[in-house]
C-alpha positions as semicolon CSV with decimal commas, in nm:
position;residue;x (nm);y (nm);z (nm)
1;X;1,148;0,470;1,084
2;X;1,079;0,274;1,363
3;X;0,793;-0,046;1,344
4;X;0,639;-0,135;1,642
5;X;0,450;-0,488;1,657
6;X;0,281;-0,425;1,930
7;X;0,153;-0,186;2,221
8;X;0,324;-0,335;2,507
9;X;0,669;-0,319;2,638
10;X;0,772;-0,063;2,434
11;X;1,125;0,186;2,460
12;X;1,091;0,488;2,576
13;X;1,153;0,705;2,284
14;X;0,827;0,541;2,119
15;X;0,617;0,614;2,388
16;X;0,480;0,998;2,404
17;X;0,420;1,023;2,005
18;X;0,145;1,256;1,802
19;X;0,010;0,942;1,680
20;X;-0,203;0,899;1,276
21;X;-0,465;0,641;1,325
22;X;-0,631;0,417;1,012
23;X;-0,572;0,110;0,823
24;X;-0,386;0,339;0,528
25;X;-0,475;0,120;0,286
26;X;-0,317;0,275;-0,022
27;X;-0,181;0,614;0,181
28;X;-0,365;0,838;-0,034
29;X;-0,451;1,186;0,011
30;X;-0,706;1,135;0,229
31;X;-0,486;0,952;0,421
32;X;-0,211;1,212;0,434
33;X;-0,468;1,511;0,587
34;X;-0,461;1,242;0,883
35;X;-0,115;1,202;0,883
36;X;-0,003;1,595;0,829
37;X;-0,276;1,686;1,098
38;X;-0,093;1,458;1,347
39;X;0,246;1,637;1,277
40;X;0,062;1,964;1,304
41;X;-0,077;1,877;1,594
42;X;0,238;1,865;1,847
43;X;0,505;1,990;1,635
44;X;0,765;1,874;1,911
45;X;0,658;1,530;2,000
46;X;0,762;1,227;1,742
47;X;0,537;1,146;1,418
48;X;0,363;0,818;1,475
49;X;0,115;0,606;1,261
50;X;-0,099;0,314;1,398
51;X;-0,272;0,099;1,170
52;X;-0,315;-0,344;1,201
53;X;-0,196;-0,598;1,044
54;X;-0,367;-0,791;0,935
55;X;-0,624;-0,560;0,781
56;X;-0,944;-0,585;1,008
57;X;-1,173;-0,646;0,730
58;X;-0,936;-0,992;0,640
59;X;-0,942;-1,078;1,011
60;X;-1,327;-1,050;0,966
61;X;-1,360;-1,234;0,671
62;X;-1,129;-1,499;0,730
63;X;-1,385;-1,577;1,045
64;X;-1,685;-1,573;0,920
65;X;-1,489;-1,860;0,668
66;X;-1,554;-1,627;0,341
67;X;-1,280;-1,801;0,138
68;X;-1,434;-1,649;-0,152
69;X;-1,370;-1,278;-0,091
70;X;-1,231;-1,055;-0,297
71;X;-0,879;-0,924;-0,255
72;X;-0,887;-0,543;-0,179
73;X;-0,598;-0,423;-0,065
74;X;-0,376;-0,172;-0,287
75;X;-0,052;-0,199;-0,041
76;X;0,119;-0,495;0,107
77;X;0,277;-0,442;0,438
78;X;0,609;-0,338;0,327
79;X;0,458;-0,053;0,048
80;X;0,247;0,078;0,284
81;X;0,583;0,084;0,547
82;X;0,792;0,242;0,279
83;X;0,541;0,491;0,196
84;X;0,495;0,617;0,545
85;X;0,916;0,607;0,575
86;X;0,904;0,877;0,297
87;X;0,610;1,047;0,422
88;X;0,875;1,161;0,777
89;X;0,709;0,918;1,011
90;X;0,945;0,810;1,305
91;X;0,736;0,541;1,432
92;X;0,489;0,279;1,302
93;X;0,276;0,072;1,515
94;X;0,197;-0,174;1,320
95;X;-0,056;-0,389;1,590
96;X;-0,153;-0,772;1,508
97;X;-0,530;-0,745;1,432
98;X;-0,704;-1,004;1,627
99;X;-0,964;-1,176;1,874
100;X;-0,778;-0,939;2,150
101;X;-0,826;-0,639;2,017
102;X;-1,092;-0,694;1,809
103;X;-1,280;-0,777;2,191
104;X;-1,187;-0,443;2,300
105;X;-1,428;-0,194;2,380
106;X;-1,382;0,150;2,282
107;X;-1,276;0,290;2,630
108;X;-1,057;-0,036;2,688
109;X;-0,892;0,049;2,377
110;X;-0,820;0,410;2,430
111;X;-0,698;0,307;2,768
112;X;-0,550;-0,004;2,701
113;X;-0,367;0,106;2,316
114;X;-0,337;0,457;2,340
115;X;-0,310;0,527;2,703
116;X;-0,092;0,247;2,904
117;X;0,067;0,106;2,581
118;X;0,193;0,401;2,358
119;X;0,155;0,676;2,649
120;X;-0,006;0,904;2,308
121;X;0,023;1,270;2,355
122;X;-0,229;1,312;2,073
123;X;-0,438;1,116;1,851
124;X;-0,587;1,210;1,511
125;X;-0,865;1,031;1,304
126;X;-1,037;1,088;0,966
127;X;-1,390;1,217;1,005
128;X;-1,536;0,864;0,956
129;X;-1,295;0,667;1,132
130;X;-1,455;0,371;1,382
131;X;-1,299;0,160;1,595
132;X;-1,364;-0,069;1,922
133;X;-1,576;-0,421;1,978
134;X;-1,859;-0,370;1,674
135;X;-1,712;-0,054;1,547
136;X;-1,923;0,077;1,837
137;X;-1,681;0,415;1,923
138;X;-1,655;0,693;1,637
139;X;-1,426;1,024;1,639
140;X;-1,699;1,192;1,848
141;X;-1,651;0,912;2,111
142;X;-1,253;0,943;2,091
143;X;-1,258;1,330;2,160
144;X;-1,466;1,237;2,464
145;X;-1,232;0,975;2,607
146;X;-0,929;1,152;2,508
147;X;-1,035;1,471;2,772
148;X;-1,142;1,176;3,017
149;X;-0,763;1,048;2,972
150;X;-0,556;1,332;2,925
151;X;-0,452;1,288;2,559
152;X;-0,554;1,495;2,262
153;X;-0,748;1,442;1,962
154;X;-0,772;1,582;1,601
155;X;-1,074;1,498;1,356
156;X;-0,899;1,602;1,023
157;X;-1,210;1,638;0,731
158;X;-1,274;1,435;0,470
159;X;-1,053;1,564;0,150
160;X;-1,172;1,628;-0,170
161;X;-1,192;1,636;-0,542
162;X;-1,219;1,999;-0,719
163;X;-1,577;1,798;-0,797
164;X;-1,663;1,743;-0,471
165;X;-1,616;1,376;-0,430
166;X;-1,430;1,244;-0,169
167;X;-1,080;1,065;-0,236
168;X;-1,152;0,723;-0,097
169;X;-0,991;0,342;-0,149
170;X;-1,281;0,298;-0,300
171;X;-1,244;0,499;-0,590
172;X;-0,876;0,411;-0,639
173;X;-0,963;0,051;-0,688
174;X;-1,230;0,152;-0,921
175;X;-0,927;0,384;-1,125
176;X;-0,718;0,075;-1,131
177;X;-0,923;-0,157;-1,245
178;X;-1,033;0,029;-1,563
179;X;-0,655;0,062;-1,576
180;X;-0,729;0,462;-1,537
181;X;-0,350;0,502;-1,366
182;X;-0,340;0,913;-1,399
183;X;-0,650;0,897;-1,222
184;X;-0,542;0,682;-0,924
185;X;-0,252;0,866;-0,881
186;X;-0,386;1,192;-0,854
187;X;-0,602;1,060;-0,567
188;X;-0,319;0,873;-0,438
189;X;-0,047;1,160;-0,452
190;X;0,156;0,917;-0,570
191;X;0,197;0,627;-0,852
192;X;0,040;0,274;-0,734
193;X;0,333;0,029;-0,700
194;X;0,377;-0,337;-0,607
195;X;0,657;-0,415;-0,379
196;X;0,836;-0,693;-0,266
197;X;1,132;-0,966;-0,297
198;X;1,242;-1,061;-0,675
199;X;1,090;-1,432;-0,726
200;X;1,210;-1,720;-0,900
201;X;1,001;-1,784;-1,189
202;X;1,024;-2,013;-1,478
203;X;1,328;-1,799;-1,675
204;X;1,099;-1,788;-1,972
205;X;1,182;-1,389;-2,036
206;X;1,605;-1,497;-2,047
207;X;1,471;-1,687;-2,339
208;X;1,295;-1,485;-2,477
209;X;1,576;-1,190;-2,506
210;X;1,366;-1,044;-2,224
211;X;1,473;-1,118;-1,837
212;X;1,233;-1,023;-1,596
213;X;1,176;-0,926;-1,215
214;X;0,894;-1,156;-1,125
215;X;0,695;-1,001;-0,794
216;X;0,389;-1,189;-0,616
217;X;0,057;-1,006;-0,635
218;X;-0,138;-1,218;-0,367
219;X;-0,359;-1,103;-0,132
220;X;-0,416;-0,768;-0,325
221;X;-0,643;-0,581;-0,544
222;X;-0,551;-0,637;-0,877
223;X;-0,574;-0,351;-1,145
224;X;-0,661;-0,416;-1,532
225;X;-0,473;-0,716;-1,673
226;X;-0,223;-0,603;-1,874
227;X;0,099;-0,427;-1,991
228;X;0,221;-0,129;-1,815
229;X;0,507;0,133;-1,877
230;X;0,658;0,135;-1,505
231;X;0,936;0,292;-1,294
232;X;1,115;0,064;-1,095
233;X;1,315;0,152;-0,769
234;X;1,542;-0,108;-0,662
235;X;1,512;-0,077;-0,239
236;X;1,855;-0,317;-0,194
237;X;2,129;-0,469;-0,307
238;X;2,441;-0,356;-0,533
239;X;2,214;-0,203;-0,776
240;X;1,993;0,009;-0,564
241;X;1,814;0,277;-0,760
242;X;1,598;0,420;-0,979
243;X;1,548;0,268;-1,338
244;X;1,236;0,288;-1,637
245;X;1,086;-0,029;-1,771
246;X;0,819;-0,182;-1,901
247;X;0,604;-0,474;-1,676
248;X;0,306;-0,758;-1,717
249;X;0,055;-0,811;-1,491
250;X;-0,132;-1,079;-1,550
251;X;-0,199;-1,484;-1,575
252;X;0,040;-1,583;-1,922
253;X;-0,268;-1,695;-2,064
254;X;0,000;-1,834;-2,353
255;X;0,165;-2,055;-2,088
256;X;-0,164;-2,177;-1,923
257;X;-0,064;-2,019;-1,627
258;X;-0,343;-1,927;-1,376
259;X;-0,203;-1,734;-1,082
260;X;-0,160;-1,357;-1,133
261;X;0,196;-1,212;-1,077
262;X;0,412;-0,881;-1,212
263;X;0,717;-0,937;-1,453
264;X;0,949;-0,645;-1,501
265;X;1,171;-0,557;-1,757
266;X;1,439;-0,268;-1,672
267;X;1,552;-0,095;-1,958
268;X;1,928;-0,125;-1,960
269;X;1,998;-0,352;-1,703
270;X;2,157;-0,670;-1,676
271;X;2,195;-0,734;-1,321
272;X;2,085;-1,001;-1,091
273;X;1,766;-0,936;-0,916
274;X;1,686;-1,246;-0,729
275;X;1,638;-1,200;-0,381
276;X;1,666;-0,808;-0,385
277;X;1,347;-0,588;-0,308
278;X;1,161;-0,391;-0,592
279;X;0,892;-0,103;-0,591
280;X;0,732;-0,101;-0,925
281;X;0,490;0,180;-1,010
282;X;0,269;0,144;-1,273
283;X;0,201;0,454;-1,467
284;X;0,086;0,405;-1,822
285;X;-0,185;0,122;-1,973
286;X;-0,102;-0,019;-2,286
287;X;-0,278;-0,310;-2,386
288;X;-0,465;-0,597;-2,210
289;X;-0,328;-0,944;-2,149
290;X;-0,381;-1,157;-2,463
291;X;-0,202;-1,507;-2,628
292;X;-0,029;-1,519;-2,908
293;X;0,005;-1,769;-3,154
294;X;0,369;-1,812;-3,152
295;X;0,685;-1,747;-2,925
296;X;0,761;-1,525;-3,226
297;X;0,445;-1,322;-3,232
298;X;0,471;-1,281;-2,858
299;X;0,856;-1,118;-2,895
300;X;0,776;-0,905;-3,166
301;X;0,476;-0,803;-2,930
302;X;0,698;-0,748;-2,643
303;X;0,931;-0,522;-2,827
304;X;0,645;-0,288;-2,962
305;X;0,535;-0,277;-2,616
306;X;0,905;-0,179;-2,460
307;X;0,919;0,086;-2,748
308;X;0,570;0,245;-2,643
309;X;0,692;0,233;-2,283
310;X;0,982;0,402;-2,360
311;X;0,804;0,649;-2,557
312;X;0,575;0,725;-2,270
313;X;0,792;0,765;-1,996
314;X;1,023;0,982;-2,159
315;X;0,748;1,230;-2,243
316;X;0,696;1,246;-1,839
């Protein structure tokens, strides 16, 4: 797959695409309908995603000065690129979200983006997707300007529950934080993971009998605080591949530590991680975050909770 950083001056052979358009925060199911519906839609043309980076809503906030937000996104930029990579998409326009385009007007986007930058040969949109200056142009308005500018457009429908209710990001951040992780991933299609470079920490797991992958959590939604059986896919290095473990997320309320991150322990691995990217899917709660009263306490804990992990992801 192909990323793009921005509309202009690009090749050729990303110019012409059937082109997925959204933040695809999460690429969930929902999501996917956009994405399949683009493929569908010219068979023969390349499978392209636009979305921004930043997300528009942290552009907005960061503005207005709301320092106090609260994190929401489930993906960082590289999940959500490594998600799309399996999902067959060839290229992803990944556009800097800004004062330019957040200035645009919905025609002087479609014209502007779609038209004179990617030369789209069709566009498609969930049913509630906005976009332009104030949010001011919906998918009605794109199927308008799309016959006004000779490109195509495809309103895929809002998917589903067997309840009725609507998969959403929403929903999935509500699933993760009451640690509900089948639940998220059935309206995901996949498991939620954390991605990212293997961090330095404080080597207190080697000490422990227990080394870790530390990965940074900033920026994004966190789910419940806790201890997690996980599967871990090593994305580089020597050791590349696909492992079980067993992972905290959470603040080391024992060490007095206040910044959330994710620690990983593989099963059966001794390798050095530093430096080498990691996709860690959470799959199974098992406890909350808690302190112990002794370093003891706290490995005894640690091995009851690599045994239940064990358990639990052999039974999958």
């Amino acid at each position: 797959m192909q990323i793009h950083d921005d509309w202009t001056g690009l090749p050729a052979s990303a110019r012409g695409a059937t082109v997925a358009m959204g933040n695809f925060d999460g690429v969930h199911l929902g999501h996917r309908a956009v994405i399949d519906a683009a493929r569908a839609a010219v068979p023969d043309a390349p499978l392209g995603v636009m979305t921004f980076e930043p997300h528009p809503r942290q552009f907005f906030a960061e503005r207005a000065g709301r320092t106090d937000a609260p994190t929401f996104r489930l993906m960082n930029a590289e999940a959500r690129a490594n998600r799309l990579a399996r999902l067959g998409v060839a290229h992803l326009y990944q556009l800097p979200f800004g004062a330019v385009l957040a200035g645009l007007s919905p025609e002087a986007f479609a014209r502007e983006v779609l038209v004179d930058g990617l030369g789209v040969a069709h566009v498609t949109v969930g049913q509630d997707f906005q976009f332009g200056k104030d949010r001011a142009g919906d998918a009605a308005m794109l199927e308008t300007l799309g016959q006004k500018m000779g490109f195509g457009v495809t309103v895929a429908p809002l998917v589903s529950d067997a309840d009725g209710r609507d998969f959403s990001s929403t929903a999935i951040r509500t699933a993760l934080r009451e640690g509900r992780m089948d639940d998220a991933e059935r309206m995901l299609g996949h498991w939620h993971r954390f991605e990212g470079e293997v961090l330095h920490g404080e080597k207190r797991g080697r000490e422990l009998g227990w080394r870790t992958a530390n990965l940074s959590v900033d920026g994004l939604h966190l789910p419940r605080l806790g201890v997690y059986a996980v599967l871990v896919d090593i994305l580089t290095g020597p050791d590349k591949g696909a492992y079980r473990g067993v992972a905290s997320l959470g603040v080391r309320p024992m060490f007095g530590k206040n910044t959330p991150n994710l620690e990983a322990h593989l099963f059966d691995f001794s390798g050095d991680l530093y430096g080498q990217h990691l996709s860690v899917a959470l799959v199974k709660f098992l406890r909350d975050e808690k302190a112990f009263n002794s370093l003891d306490a706290l490995t005894d804990q640690i091995a009851k909770d690599a045994a239940e992990a064990r358990a639990v992801l052999s039974a999958r």
